[in-house]
MIDOSE-1310 file (N, C-alpha, C; in nm, 2 decimals, decimal comma, always signed):
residues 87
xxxx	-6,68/+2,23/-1,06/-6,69/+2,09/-1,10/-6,62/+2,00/-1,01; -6,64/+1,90/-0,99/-6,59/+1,78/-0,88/-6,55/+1,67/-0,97; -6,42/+1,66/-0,92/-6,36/+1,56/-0,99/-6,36/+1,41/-0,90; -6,41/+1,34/-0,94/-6,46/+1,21/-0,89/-6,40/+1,06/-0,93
xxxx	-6,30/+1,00/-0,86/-6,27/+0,90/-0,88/-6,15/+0,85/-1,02; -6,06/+0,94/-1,01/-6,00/+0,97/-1,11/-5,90/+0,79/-1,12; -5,89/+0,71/-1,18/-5,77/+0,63/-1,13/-5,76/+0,54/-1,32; -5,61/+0,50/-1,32/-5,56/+0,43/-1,42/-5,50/+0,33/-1,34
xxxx	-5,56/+0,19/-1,42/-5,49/+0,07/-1,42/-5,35/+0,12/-1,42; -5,29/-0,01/-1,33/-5,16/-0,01/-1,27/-5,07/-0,05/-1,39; -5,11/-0,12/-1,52/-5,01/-0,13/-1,62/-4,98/-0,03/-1,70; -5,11/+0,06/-1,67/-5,08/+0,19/-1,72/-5,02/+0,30/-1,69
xxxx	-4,96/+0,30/-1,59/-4,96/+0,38/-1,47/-4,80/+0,41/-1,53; -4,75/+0,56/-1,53/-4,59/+0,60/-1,55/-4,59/+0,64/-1,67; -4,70/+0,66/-1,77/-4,69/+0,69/-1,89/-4,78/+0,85/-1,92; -4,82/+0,91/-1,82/-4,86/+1,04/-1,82/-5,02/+1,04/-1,86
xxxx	-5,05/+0,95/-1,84/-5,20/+0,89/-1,90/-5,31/+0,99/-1,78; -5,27/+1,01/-1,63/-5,36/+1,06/-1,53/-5,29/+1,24/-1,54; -5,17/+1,30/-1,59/-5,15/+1,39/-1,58/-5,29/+1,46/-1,73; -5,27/+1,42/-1,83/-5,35/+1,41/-1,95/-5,50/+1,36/-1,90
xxxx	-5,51/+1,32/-1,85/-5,62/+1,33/-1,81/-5,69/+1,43/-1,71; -5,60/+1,47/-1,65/-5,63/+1,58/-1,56/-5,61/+1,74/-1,60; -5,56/+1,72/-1,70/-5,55/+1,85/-1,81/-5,67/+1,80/-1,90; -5,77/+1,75/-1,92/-5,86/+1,72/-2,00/-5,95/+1,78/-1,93
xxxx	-5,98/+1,72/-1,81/-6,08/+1,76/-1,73/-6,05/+1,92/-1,67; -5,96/+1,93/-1,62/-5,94/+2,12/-1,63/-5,99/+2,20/-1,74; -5,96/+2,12/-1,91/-5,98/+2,22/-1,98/-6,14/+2,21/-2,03; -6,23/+2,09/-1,99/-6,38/+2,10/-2,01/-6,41/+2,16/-1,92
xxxx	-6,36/+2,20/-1,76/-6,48/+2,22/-1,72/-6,44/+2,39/-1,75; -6,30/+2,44/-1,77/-6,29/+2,59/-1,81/-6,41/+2,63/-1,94; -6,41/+2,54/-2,02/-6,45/+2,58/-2,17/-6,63/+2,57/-2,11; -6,68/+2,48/-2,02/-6,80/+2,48/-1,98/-6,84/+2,62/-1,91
xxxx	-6,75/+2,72/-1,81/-6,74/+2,81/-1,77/-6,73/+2,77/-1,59; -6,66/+2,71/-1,58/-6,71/+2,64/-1,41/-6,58/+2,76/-1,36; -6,59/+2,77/-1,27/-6,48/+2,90/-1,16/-6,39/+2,79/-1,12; -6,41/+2,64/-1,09/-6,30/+2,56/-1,02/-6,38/+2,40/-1,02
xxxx	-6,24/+2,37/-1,02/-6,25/+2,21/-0,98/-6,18/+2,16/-0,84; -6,33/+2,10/-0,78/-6,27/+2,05/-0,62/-6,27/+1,91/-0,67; -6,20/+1,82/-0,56/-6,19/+1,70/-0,57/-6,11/+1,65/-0,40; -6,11/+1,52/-0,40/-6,05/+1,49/-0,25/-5,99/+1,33/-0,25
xxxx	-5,87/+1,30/-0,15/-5,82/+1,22/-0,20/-5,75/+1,16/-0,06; -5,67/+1,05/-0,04/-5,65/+1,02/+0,08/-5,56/+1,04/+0,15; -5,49/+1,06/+0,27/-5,36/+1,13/+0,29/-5,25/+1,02/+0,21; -5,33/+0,87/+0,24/-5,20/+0,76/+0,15/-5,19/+0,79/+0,00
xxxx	-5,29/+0,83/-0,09/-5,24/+0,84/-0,20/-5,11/+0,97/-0,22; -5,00/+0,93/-0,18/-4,95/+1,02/-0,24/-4,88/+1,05/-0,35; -4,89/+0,99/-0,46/-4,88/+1,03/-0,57/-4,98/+1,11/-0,63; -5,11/+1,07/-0,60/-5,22/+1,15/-0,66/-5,20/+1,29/-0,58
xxxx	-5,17/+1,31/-0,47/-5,14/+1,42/-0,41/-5,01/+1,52/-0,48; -4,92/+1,49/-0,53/-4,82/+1,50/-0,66/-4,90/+1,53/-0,78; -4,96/+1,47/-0,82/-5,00/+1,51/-0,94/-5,09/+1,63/-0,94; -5,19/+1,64/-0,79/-5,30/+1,71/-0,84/-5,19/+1,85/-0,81
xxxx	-5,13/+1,86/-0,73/-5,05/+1,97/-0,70/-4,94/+2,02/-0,82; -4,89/+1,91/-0,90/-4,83/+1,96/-1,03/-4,91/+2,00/-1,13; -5,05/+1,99/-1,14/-5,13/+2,03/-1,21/-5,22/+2,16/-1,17; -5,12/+2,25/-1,07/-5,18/+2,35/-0,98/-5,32/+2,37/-0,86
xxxx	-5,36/+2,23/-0,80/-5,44/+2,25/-0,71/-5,40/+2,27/-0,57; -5,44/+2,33/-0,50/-5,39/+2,35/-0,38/-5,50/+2,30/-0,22; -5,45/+2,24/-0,17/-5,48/+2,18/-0,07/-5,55/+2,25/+0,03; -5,73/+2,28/-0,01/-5,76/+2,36/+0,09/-5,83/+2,31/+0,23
xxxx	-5,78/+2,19/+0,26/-5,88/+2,10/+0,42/-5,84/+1,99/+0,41; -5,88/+1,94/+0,53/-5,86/+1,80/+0,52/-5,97/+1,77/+0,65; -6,00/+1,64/+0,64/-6,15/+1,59/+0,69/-6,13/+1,44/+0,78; -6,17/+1,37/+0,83/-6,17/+1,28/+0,89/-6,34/+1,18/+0,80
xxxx	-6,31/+1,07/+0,75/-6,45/+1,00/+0,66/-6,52/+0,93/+0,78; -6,47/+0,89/+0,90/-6,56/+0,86/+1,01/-6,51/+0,85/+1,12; -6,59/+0,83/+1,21/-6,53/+0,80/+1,35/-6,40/+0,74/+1,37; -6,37/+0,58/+1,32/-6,27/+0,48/+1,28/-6,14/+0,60/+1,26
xxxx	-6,20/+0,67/+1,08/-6,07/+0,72/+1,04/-6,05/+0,81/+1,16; -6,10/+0,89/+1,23/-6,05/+1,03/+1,34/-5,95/+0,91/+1,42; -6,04/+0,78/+1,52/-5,92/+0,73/+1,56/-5,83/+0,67/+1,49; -5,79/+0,69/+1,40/-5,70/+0,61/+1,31/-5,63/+0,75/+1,30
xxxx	-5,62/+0,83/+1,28/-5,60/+0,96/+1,22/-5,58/+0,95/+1,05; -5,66/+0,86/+1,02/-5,67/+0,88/+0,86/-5,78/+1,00/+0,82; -5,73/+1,07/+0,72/-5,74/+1,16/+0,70/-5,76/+1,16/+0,52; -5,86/+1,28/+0,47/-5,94/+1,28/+0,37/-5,83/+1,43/+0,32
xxxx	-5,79/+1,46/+0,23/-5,71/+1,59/+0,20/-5,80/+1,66/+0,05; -5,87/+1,75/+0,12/-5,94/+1,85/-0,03/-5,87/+1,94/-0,10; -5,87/+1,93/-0,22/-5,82/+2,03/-0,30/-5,86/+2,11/-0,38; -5,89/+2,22/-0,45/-5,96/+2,32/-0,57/-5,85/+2,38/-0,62
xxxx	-5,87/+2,34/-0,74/-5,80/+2,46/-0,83/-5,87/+2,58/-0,91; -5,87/+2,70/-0,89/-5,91/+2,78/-0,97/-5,92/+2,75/-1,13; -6,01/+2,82/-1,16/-5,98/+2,80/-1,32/-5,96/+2,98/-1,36; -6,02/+3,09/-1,31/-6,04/+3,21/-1,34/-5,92/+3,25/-1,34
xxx	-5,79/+3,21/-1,35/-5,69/+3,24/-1,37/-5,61/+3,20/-1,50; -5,69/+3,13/-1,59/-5,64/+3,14/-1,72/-5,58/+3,03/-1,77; -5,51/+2,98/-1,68/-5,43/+2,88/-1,72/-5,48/+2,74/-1,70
C-alpha cells in the first residue's frame, strides 16, 4: 500500500493527530493483508522523516524528482515498512 500525501493543518499540528493517523493507516492496510506500506517524502520534511521512522519505517532510497532537483541536490527519501512482522 502507498501512502500518499499524508499532511495536517499547521493549527493542528503537535497534538499527535499525524502519529494516529499513521497508525490508522498501518493498521488498514495490515487488516486488508498488504506485506507493506511504501511512501516518499522530501529530504526538507524532517519531521515527517521523524515520524515515519518512529512509527518503524525504514529508509530504503532516495531519488532525485528532476534534473533541477539532481542540480540542487534536492533529494526525494523512500521509505517501507513491513507489516509481516506483526506489529
Amino acid at each position: 500500500l502507498e501512502l500518499k500525501r499524508m499532511s495536517v493543518s499547521r493549527e493542528h499540528r503537535g497534538r499527535g493527530l499525524a502519529r494516529a493517523l499513521c497508525r490508522e493507516v498501518l493498521a488498514f492496510a495490515r487488516a486488508r493483508g498488504y506485506g507493506a506500506v511504501v511512501l516518499s517524502t522530501s529530504m526538507v520534511q524532517v519531521a515527517a522523516q521523524r515520524l515515519y521512522e518512529g512509527q518503524g519505517f525504514r529508509r530504503v532510497g532516495a531519488s532525485y524528482p528532476s534534473l533541477l532537483g539532481t542540480l540542487l541536490n534536492f533529494q526525494i527519501f523512500h521509505y517501507r515498512r513491513d507489516l509481516a512482522d506483526g506489529a
